[in-house]
Residue, then its C-alpha position, 0 to 999 in steps of 0.5 A: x792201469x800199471x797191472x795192464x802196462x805190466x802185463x802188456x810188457x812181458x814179452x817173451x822169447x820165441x814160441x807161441x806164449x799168451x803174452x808179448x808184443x806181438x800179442x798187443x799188436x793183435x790186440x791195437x790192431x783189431x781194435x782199430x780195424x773194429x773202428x774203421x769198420x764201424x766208422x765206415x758202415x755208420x758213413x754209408x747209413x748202416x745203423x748203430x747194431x747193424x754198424x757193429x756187427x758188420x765191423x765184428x764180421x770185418x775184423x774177424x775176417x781180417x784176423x782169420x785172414x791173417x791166421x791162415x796168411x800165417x799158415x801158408x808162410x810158416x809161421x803157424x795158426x795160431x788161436x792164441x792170437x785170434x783169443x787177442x784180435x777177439x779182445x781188441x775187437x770187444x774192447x773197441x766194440x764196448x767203447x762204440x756201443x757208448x758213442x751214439 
């Protein structure tokens, strides 16, 4: 645990870099919509398998969306923050897989 809390906390300076706070942010955030999704579809009947790959296919949507948000602003695409919306979503997959 204090591997991930370190490495978690090496934000860097300006530029696209592996890991930062911005990085987490991705990370917390598609694990949360990756839940959201699930919790919605699971409400409205949609079955266990069925309920996360709907939320997978929500959550990719919403991290695209906000990469290519990114582009037409200034900031850029990044595939680096994709690699982390990818992860948080994993992570939050994993943990729902577990909670029929």
């Amino acid at each position: 645990m204090r591997a991930l809390v370190l490495v978690f906390s090496l934000a860097t300076g300006g530029g696209d870099h592996w890991f930062g706070g911005d990085k987490v942010k991705h990370f917390f955030v598609s694990a949360f919509v990756q839940s959201v999704g699930y919790g919605v579809l699971r409400t409205a009947g949609v079955r266990h398998d069925g309920a996360l790959l709907g939320a997978s296919a929500i959550t990719l949507g919403v991290g695209i969306g906000k990469e290519v948000y990114d582009a037409h602003t200034g900031e850029g695409f990044s595939a680096r923050d994709l690699t982390w919306d990818a992860a948080g979503a994993g992570a939050a997959t994993l943990v729902l897989a577990h909670a029929r």
